[in-house]
C-alpha atoms as a printed R data frame, in Angstrom:
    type eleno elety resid chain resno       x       y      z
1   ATOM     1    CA   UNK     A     1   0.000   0.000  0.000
2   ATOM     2    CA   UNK     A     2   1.576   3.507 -1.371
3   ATOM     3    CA   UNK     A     3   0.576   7.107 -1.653
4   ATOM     4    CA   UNK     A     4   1.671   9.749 -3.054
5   ATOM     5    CA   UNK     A     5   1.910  13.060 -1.457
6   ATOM     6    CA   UNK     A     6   0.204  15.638 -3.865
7   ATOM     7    CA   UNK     A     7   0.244  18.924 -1.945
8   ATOM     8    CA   UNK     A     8   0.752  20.385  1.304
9   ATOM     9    CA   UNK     A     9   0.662  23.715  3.346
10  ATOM    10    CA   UNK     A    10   3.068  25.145  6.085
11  ATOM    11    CA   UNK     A    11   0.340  25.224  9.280
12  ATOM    12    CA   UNK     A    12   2.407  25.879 12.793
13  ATOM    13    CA   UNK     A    13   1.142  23.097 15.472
14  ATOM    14    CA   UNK     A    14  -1.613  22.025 12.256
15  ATOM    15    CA   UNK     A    15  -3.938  19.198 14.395
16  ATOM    16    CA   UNK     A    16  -7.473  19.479 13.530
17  ATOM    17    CA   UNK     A    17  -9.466  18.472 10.552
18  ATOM    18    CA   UNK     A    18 -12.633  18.121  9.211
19  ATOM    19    CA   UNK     A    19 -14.677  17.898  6.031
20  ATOM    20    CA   UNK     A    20 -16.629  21.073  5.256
21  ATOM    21    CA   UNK     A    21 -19.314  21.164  2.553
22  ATOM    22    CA   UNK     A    22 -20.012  25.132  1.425
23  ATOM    23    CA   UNK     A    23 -22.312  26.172 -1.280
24  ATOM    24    CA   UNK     A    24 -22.473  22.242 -2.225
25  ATOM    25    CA   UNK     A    25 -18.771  21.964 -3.195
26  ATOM    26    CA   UNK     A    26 -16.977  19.293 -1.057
27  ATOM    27    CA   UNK     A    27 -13.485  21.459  1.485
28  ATOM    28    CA   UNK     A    28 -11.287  20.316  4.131
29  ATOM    29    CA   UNK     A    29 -11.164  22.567  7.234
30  ATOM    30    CA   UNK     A    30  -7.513  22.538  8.931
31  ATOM    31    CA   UNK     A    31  -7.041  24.226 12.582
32  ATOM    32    CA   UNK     A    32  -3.860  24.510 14.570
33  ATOM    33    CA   UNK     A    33  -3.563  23.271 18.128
34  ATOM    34    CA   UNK     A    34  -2.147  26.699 19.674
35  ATOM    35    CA   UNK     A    35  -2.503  29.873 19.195
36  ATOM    36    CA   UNK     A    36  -2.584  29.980 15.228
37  ATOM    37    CA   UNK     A    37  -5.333  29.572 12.550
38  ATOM    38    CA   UNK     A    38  -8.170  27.788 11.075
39  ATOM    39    CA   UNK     A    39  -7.721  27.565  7.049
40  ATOM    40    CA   UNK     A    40 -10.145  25.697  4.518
41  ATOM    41    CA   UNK     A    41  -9.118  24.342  1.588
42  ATOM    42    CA   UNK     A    42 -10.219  22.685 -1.497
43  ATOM    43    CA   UNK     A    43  -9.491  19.195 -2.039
44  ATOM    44    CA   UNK     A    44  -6.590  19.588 -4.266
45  ATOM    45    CA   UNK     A    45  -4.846  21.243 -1.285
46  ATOM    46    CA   UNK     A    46  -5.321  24.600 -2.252
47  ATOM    47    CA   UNK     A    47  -5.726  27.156  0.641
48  ATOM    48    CA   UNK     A    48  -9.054  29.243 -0.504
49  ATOM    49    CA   UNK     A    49  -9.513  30.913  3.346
50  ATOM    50    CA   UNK     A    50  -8.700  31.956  6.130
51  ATOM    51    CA   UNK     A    51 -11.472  31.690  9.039
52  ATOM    52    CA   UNK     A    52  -9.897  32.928 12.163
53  ATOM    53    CA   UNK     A    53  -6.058  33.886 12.904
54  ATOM    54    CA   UNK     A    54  -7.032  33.279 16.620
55  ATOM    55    CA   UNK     A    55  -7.068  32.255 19.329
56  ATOM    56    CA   UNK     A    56  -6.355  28.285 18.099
57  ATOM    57    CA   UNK     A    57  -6.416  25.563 20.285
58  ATOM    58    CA   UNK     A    58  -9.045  23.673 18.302
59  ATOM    59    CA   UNK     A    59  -9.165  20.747 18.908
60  ATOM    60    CA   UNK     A    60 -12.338  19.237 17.222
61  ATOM    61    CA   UNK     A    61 -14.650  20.175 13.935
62  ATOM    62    CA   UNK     A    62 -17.611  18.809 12.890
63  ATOM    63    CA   UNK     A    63 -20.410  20.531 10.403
64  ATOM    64    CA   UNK     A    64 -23.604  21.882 11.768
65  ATOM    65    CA   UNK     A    65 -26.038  19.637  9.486
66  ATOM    66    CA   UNK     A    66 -28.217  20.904  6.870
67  ATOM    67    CA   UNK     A    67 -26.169  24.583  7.140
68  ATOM    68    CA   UNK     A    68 -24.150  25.435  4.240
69  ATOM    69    CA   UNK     A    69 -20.471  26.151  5.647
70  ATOM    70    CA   UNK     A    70 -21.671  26.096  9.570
71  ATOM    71    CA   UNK     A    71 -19.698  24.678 11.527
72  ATOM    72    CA   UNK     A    72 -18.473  23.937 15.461
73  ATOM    73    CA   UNK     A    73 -15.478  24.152 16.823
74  ATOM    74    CA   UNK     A    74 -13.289  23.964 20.030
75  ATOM    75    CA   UNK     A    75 -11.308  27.457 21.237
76  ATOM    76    CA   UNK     A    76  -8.565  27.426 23.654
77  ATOM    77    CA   UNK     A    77  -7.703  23.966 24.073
78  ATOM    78    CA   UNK     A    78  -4.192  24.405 24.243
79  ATOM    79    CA   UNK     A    79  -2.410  21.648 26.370
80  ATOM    80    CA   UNK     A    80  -4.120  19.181 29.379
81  ATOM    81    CA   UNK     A    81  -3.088  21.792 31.677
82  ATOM    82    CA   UNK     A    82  -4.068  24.682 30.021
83  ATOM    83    CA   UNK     A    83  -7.398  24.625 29.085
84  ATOM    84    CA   UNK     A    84  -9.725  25.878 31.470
85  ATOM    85    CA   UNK     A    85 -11.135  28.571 29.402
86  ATOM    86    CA   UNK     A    86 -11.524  26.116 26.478
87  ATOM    87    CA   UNK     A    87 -15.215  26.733 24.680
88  ATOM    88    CA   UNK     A    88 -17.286  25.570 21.425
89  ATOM    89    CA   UNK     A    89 -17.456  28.044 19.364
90  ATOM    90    CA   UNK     A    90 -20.429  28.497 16.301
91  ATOM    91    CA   UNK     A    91 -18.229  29.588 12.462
92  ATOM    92    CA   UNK     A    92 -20.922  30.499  9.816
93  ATOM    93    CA   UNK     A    93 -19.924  32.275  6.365
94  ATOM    94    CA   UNK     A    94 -20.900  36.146  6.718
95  ATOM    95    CA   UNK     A    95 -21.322  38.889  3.479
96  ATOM    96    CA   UNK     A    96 -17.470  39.612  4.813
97  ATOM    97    CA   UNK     A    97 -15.360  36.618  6.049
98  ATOM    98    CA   UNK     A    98 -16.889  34.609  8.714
99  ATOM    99    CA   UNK     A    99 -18.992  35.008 12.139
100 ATOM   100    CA   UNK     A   100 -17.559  33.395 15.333
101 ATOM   101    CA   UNK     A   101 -19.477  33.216 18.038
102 ATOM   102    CA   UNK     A   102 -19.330  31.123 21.532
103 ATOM   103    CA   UNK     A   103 -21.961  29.008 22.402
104 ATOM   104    CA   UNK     A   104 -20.705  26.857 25.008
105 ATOM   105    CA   UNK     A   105 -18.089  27.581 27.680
106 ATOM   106    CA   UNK     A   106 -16.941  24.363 28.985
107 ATOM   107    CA   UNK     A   107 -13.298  24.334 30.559
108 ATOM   108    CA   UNK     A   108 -10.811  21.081 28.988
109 ATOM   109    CA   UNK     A   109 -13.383  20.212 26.016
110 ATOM   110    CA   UNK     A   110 -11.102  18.235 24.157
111 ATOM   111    CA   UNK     A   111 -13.611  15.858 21.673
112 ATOM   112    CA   UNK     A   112 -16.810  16.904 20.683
113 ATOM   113    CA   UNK     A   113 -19.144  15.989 17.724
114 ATOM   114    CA   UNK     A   114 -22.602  15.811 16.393
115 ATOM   115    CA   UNK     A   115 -24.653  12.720 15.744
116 ATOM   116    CA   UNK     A   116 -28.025  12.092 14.596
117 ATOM   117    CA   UNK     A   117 -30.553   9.068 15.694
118 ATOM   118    CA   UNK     A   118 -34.279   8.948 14.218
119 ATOM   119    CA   UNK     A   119 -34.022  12.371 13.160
120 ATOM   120    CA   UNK     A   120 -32.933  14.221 15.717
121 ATOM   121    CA   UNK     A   121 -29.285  15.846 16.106
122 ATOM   122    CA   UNK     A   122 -27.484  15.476 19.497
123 ATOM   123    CA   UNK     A   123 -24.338  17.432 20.559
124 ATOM   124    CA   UNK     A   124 -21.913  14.925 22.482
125 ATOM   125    CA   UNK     A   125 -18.892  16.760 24.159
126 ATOM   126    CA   UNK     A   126 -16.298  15.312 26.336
127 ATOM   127    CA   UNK     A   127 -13.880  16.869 28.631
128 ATOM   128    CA   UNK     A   128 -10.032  15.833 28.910
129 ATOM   129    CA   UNK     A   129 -10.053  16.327 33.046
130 ATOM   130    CA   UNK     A   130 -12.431  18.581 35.112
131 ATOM   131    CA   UNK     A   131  -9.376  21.238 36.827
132 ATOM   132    CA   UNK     A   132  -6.165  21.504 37.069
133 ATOM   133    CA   UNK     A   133  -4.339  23.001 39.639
134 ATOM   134    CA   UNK     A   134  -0.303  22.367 38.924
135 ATOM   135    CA   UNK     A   135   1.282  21.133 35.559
136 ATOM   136    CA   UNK     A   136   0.227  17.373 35.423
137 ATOM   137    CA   UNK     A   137  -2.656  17.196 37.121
138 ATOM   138    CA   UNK     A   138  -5.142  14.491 37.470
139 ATOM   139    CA   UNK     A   139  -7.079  14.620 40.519
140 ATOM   140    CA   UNK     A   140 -10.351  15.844 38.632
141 ATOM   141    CA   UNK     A   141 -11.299  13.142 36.019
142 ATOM   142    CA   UNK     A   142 -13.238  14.238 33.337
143 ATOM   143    CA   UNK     A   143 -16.843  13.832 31.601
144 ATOM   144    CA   UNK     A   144 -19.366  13.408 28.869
145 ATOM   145    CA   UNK     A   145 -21.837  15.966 28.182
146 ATOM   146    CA   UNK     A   146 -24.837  15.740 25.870
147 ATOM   147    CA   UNK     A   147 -28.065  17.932 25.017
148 ATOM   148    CA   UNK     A   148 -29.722  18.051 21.741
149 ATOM   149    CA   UNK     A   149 -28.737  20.206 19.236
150 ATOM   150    CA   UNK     A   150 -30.791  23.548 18.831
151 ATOM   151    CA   UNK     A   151 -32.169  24.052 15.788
152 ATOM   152    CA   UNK     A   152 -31.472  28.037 15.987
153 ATOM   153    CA   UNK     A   153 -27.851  27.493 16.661
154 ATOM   154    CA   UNK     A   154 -27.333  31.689 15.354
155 ATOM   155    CA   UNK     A   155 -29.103  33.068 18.771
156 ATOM   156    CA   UNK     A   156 -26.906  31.028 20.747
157 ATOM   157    CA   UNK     A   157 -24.172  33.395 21.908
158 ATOM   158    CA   UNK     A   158 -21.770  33.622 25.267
159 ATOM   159    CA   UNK     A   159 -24.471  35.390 26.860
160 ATOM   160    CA   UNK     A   160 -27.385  32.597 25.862
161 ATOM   161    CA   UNK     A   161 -25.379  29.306 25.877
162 ATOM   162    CA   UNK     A   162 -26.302  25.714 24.975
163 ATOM   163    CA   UNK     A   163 -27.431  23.972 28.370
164 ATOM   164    CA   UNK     A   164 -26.049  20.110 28.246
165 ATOM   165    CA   UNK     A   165 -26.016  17.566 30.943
166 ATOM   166    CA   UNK     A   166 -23.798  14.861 32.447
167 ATOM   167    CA   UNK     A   167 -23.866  11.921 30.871
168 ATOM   168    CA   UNK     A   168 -20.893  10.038 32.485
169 ATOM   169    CA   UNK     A   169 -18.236  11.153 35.246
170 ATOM   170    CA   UNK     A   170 -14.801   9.702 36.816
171 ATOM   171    CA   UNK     A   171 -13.315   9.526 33.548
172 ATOM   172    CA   UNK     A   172  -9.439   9.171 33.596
173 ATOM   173    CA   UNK     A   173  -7.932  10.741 30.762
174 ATOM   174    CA   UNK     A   174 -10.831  11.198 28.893
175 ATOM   175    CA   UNK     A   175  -9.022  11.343 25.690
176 ATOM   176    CA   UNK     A   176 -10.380   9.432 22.062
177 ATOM   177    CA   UNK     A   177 -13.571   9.776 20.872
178 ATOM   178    CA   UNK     A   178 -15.185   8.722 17.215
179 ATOM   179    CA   UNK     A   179 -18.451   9.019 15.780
180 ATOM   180    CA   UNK     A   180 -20.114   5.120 14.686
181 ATOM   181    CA   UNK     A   181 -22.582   5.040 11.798
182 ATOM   182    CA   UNK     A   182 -25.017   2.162 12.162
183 ATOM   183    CA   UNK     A   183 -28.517   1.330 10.340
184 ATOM   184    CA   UNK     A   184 -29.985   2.264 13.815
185 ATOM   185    CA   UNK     A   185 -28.447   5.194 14.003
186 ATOM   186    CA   UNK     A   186 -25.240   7.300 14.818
187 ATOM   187    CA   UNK     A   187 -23.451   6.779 18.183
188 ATOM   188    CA   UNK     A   188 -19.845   7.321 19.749
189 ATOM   189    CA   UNK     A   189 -17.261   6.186 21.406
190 ATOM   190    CA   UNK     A   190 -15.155   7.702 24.025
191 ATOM   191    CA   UNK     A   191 -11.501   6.297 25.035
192 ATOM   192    CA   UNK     A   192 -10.807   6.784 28.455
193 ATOM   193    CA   UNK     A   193  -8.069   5.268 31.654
194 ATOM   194    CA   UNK     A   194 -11.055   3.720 32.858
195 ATOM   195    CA   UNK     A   195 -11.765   1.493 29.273
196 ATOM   196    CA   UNK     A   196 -13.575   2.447 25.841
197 ATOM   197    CA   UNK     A   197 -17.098   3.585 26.412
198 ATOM   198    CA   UNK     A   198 -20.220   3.675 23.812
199 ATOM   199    CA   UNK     A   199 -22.436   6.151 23.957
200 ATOM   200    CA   UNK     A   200 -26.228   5.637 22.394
201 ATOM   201    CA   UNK     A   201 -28.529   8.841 22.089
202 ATOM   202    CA   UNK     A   202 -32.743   8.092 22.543
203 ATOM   203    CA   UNK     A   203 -34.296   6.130 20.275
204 ATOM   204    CA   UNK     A   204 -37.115   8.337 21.005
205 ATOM   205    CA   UNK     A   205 -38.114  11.697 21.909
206 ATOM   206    CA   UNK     A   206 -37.358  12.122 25.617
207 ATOM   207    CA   UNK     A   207 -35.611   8.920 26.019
208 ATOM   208    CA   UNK     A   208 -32.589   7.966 28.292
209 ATOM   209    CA   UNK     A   209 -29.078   7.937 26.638
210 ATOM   210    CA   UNK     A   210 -27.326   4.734 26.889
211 ATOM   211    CA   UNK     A   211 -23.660   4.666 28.214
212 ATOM   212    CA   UNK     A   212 -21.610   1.266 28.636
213 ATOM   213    CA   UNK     A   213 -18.049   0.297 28.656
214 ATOM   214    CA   UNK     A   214 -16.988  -2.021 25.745
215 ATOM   215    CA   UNK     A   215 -13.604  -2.801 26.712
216 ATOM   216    CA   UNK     A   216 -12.507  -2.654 30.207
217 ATOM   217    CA   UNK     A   217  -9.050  -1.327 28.915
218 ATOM   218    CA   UNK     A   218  -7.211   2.059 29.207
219 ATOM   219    CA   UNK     A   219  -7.498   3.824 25.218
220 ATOM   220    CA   UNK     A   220  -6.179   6.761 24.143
221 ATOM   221    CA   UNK     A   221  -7.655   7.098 21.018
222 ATOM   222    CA   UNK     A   222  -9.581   3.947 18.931
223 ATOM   223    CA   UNK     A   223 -11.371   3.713 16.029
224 ATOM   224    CA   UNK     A   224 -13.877   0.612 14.782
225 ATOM   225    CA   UNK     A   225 -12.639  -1.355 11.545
226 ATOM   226    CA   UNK     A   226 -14.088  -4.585  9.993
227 ATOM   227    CA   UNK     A   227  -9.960  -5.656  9.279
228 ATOM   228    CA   UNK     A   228 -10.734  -9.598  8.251
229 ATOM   229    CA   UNK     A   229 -14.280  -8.825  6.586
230 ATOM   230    CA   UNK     A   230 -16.577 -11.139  8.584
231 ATOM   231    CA   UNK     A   231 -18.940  -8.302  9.143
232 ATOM   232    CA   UNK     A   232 -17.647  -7.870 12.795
233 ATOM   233    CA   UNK     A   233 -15.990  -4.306 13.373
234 ATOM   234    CA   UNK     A   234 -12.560  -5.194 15.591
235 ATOM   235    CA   UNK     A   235 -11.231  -2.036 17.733
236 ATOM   236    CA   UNK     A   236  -8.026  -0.913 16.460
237 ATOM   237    CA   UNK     A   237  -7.078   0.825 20.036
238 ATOM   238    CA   UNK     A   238  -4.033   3.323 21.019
239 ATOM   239    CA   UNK     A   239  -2.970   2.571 24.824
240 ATOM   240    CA   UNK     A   240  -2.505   4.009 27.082
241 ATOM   241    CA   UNK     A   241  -3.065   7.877 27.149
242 ATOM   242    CA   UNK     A   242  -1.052   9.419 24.227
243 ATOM   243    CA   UNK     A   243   0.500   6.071 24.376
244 ATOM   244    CA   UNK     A   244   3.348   4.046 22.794
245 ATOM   245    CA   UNK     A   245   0.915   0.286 21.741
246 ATOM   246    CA   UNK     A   246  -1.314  -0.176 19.194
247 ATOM   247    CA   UNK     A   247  -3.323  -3.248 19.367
248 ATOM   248    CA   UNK     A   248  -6.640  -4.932 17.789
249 ATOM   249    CA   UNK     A   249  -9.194  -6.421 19.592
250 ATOM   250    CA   UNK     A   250 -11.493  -8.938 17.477
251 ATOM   251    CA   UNK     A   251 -15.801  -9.481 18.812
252 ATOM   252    CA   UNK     A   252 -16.373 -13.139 19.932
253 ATOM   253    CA   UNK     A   253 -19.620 -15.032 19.582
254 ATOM   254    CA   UNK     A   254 -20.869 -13.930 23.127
255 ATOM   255    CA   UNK     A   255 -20.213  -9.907 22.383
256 ATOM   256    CA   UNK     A   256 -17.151  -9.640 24.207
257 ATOM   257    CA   UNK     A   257 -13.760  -8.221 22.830
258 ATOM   258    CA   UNK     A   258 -10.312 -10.102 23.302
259 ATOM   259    CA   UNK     A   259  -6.784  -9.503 22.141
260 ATOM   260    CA   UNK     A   260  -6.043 -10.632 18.749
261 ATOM   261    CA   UNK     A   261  -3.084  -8.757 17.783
262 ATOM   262    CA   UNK     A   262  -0.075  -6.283 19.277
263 ATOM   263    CA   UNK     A   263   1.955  -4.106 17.367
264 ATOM   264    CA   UNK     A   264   5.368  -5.390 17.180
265 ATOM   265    CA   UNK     A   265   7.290  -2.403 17.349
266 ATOM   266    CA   UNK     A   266   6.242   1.045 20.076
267 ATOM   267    CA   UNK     A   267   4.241   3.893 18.377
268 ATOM   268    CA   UNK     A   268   5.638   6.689 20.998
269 ATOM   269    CA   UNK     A   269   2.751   9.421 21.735
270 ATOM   270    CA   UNK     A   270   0.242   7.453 18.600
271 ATOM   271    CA   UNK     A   271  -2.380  10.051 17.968
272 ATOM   272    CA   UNK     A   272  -3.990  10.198 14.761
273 ATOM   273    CA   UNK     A   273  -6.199   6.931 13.801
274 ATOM   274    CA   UNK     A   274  -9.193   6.680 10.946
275 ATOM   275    CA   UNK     A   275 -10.879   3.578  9.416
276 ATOM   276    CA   UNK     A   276 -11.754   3.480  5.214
277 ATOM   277    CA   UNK     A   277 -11.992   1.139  2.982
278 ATOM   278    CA   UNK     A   278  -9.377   2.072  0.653
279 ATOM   279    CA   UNK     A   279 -10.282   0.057 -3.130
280 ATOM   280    CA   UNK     A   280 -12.019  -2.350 -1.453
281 ATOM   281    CA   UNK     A   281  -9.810  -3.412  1.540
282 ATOM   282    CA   UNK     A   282 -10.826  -2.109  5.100
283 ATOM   283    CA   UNK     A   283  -7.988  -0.182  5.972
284 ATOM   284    CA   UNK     A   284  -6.677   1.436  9.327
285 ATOM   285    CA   UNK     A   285  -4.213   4.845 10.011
286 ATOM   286    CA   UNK     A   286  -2.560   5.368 12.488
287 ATOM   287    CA   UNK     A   287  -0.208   8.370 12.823
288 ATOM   288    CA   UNK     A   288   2.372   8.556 16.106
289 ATOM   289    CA   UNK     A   289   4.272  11.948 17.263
290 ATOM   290    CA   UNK     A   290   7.512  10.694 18.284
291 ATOM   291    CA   UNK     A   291  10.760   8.286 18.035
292 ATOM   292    CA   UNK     A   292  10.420   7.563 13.900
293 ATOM   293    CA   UNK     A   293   6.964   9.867 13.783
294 ATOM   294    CA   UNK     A   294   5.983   7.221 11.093
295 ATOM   295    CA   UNK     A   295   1.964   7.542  9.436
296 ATOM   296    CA   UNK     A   296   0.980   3.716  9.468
297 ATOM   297    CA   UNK     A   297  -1.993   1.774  7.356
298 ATOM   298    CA   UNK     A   298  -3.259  -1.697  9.263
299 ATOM   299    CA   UNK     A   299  -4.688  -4.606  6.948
300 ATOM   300    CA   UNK     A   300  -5.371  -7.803  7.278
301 ATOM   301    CA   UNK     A   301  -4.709 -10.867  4.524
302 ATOM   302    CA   UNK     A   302  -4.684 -14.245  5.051
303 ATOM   303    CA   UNK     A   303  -5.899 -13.539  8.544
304 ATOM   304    CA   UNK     A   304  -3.006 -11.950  9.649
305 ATOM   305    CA   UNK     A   305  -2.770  -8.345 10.555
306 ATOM   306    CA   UNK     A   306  -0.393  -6.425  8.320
307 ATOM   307    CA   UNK     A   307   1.829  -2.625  9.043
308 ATOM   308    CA   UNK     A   308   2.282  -0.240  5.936
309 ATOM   309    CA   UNK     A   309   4.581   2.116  6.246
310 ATOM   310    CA   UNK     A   310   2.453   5.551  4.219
311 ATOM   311    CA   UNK     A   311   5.042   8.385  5.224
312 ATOM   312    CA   UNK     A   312   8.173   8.710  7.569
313 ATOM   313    CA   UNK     A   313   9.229  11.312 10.096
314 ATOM   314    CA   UNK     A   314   5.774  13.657  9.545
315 ATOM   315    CA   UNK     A   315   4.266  12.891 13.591
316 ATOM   316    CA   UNK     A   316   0.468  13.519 12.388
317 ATOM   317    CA   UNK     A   317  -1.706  14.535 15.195
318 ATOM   318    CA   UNK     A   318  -5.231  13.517 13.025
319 ATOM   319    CA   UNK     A   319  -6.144  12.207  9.506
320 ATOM   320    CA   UNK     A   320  -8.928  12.032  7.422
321 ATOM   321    CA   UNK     A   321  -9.553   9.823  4.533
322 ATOM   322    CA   UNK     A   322 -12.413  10.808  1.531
323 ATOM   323    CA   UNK     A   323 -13.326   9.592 -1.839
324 ATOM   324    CA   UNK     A   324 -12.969  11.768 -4.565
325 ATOM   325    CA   UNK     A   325 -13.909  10.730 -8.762
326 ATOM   326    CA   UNK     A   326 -12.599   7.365 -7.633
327 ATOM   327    CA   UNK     A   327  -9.721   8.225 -6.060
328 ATOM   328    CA   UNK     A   328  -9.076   7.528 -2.120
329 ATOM   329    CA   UNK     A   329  -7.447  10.561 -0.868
330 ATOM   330    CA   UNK     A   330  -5.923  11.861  2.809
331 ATOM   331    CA   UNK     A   331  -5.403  14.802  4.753
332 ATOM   332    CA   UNK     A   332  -2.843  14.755  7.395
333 ATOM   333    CA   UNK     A   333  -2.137  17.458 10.146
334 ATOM   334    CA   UNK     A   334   1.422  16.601 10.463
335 ATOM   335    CA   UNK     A   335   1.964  18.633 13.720
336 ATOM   336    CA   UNK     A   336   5.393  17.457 14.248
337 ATOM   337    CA   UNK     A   337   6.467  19.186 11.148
338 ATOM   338    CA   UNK     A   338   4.095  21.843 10.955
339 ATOM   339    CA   UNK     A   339   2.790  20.760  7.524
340 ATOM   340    CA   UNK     A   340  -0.494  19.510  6.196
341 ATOM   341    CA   UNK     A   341  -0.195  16.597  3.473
342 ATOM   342    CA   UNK     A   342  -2.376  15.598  1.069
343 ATOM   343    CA   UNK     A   343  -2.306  12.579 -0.166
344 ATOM   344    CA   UNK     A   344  -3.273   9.683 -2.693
345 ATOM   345    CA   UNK     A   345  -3.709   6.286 -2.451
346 ATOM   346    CA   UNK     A   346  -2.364   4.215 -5.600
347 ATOM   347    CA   UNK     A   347  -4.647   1.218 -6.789
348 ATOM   348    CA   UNK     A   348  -2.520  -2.282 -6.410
349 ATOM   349    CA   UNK     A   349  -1.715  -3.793 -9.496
């Protein structure tokens, strides 16, 4: 498995992205993780905007749905101990530029997205810790917050702000999160010291939100991925907090997971991790921050779990795969390098 790197962009501490769709052409919104700005692009890698210089720290996207070019975002996340005034903030295009607003304060949001069940959009936000106090600081474990998503988002302001509730406490580290599409509808997942959690919205109005743990194990980050095609999604998991192993975990009959398959070689500080099926093989990234900083691809053939080597020496923070005329393409916020890559999958022979 090759790609081939077909643009790329200078971006100091790039982290964030997220697919944008504006006046019904497909872009790819890139934010940095300090005190630097948000950029869109199209998806040849050309930089068409600008949407805020500052303040950075953003450290999730996701599209308001059915808005053209709305979109969420976190502000001043800008390290686990220095995020207390971190907030979600509302972008929306404007006659001039583009309208920021806050509509949530809520101090060490790290993850947040939106997901949808029976019709209805929810707004599912989890914090990294709940205080800090000194450099390194655990003693307040963090939580998940949900509420549904207002349908006028644009009078929702730092004044006026979205009221959510506690969905789960006590959670260690409450790092990875990724949004899971199934026929029933969306849900999420939330990494955590304390094991990988799923998180179910209603399946009607004014129904209870389901929250269990999945895998009693610590996760950084993790991401679901059908890697030997039996129609069973393993967990490809990152462990422990911006951790150094990268494992997969395979369902049994009985709905339990178990260890199928450890990395041979450390991923120091792993970070960025998507799932796609890339020409017809499910395929899992993984990027990791330090030692070789190496952007990784995970297959299986033959029943055995295989490690493809994409790029060397870039330390991606997140990734993003799309489709485009064909063509599998990538995004990656290579942090450690300040540079975002765009890439291309080549068809095997």
């Amino acid at each position: 498995m090759q790609v081939q790197k077909y643009a790329s962009c200078t971006l100091n501490k790039c982290y964030s992205i997220a697919p944008l769709t504006l006046n019904g052409t497909a872009r790819i919104l890139v934010a940095a993780e300090k005190s630097d700005p948000c950029l869109l692009f199209d998806t040849e890698g050309k930089m068409e905007d600008v949407i805020w210089e500052a303040p950075g720290g953003t450290m999730s996207m996701v599209q308001v749905p059915d808005k053209n070019g709305w979109f969420l975002a976190t502000h001043r996340f800008y390290s686990p101990d220095n995020s207390a005034e971190a907030s979600i903030v509302l972008a929306r295009p404007a006659e001039e530029g583009w309208k920021i607003t806050k509509v949530k304060d809520l101090p060490f949001c790290h993850r947040f997205s939106v997901i949808s069940r029976g019709g209805v959009h929810f707004l599912v936000a989890c914090t990294l810790k709940s205080g800090c106090g000194y450099d390194d600081d655990w003693r307040f474990p963090g939580k998940i917050y949900v509420a549904k998503l207002p349908d006028d988002l644009e009078n929702y302001n730092k004044d006026r702000q979205i009221e959510m509730e506690v969905l789960k406490d006590g959670l260690l580290k409450n790092h990875g999160f990724c949004v899971v599409n199934t026929p029933e509808g969306d849900c999420c997942l939330a990494g955590t010291e304390n094991g990988i959690y799923r998180c179910v919205p209603p399946e009607k109005k004014d129904g209870d939100w389901q929250c269990e743990c999945i895998l009693d194990e610590p996760a950084s980050d993790m991401v679901p991925c059908d890697l030997d095609g039996d129609g069973k999604d393993e967990l490809v998991v990152i462990a422990p907090f911006h951790g150094d192993h990268l494992s997969v975990w395979h369902l049994d009959e009985n709905g339990k997971y178990y260890r199928f398959w450890d990395c041979p070689f450390e991923t120091p500080m792993a970070h960025a991790i998507w799932a796609y099926n890339i020409y017809g093989k499910n395929t899992a990234v993984i990027g990791y921050r330090k030692g070789r900083r190496d952007l990784l691809a995970l297959t299986c053939e033959d029943g055995e779990i295989k490690v493809h080597v994409l790029d060397e020496n870039c330390g991606p923070a997140n990734v993003f795969l799309f489709e485009e005329e064909g063509k599998v393409k990538m995004v990656s916020a290579n942090r450690e390098t300040d540079e975002i890559g765009f890439y291309v999958f080549e068809p095997e022979a």
